[in-house]
VMD Tcl script that draws the C-alpha trace (Angstrom):
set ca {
  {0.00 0.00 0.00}
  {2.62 2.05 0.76}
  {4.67 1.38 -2.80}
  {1.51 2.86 -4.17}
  {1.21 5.72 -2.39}
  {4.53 6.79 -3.03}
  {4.61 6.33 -7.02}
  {1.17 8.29 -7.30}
  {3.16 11.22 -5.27}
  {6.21 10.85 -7.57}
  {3.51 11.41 -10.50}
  {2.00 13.92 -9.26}
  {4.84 16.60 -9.56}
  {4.13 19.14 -12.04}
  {5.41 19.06 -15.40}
  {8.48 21.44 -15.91}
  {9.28 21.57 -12.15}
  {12.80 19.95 -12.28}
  {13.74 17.00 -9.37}
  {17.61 18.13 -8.32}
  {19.65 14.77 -7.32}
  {22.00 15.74 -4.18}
  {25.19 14.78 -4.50}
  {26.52 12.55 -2.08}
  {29.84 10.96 -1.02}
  {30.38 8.72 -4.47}
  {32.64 6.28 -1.93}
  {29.91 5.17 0.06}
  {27.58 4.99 -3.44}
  {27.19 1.12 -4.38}
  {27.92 1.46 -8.25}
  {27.61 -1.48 -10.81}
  {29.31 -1.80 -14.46}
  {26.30 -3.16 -16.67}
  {26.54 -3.77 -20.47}
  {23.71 -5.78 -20.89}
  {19.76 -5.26 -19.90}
  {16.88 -7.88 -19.57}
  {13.36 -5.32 -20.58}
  {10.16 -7.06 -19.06}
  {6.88 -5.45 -18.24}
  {3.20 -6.23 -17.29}
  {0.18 -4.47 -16.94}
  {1.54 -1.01 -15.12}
  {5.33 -2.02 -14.79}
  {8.59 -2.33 -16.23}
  {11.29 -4.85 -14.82}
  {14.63 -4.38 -16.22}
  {17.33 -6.47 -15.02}
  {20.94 -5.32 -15.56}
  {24.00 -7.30 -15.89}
  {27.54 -7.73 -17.11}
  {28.17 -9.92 -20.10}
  {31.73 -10.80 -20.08}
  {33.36 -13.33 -22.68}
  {33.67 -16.92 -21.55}
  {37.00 -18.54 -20.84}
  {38.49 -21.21 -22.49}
  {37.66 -23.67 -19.60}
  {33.72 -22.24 -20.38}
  {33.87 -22.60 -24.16}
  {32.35 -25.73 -24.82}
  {29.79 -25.34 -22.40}
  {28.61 -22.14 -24.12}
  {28.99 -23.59 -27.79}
  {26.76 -26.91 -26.64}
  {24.22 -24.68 -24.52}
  {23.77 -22.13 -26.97}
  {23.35 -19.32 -24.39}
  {26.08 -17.89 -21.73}
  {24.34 -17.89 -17.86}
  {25.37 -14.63 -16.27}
  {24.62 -13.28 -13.22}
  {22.01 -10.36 -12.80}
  {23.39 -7.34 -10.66}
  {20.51 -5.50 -10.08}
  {16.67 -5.46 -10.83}
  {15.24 -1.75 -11.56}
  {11.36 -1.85 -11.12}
  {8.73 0.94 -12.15}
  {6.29 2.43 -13.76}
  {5.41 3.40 -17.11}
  {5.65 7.08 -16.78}
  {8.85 7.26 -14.92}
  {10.25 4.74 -18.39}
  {9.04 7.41 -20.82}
  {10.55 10.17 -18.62}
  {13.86 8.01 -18.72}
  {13.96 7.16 -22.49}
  {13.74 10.60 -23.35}
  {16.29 11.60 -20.53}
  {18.91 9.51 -22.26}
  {17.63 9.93 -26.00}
  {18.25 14.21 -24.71}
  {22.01 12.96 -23.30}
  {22.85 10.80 -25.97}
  {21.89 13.28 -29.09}
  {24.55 16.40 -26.56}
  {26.97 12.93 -26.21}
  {27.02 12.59 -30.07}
  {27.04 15.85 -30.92}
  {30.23 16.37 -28.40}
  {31.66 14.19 -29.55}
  {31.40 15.01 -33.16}
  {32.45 18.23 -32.32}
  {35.66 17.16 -30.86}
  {36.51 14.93 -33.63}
}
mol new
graphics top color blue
foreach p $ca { graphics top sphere $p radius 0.5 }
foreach p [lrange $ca 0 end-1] q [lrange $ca 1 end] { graphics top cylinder $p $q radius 0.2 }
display resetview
C-alpha cells in the first residue's frame, strides 16, 4: 500500500518543475558496471534487469557452444512504472543526441 502511495506522489509533480539529485559521497555509493539489460513489463510495470556480459573462458567454451546461451549473473533489478520509463527514455535519448554531438564536435 505504501509502494503505491509513493509512485502516485512521484507522478504527481508538475510538469516542468525539475527534481535536483544531491550529491553525495560517491565512496559510500554502491555502483555497478552493466553492459547488458533484460526489458520485461506487465500491466503497469517495467522490470529491467541489468547485468555484465563478459566473454567466456576457455575452460567455459564448450559449455557455451553446446548450450547455446552464456548464464550470467544479474546485478541489479530496476522496477517501475510506465511514466517514470518514458521520462527516462527521453532523458537519455536528450544525453545521448549532446553525447554525439560532443563528440562530433571534438573529432
Amino acid at each position: 500500500m505504501e509502494k503505491k502511495k509513493d509512485e502516485e506522489t512521484r507522478e504527481k509533480i508538475p510538469e516542468g518543475i525539475r527534481v535536483k539529485v544531491i550529491p553525495v559521497n560517491l565512496g559510500n555509493l554502491d555502483r555497478e558496471y552493466v553492459n547488458f539489460a533484460h526489458v520485461n513489463h506487465g500491466e503497469s510495470e517495467f522490470t529491467i534487469d541489468f547485468v555484465d556480459v563478459a566473454p567466456p573462458t576457455e575452460f567455459e567454451i564448450e559449455k557455451v557452444l553446446k548450450k547455446g546461451e552464456v548464464e550470467v549473473p544479474m546485478k541489479f533489478r530496476l522496477v517501475c512504472n510506465t511514466l517514470f520509463v518514458e521520462r527516462l527514455i527521453a532523458a537519455l535519448e536528450d544525453n545521448l543526441r549532446k553525447f554525439r554531438a560532443k563528440a562530433k564536435k571534438d573529432e
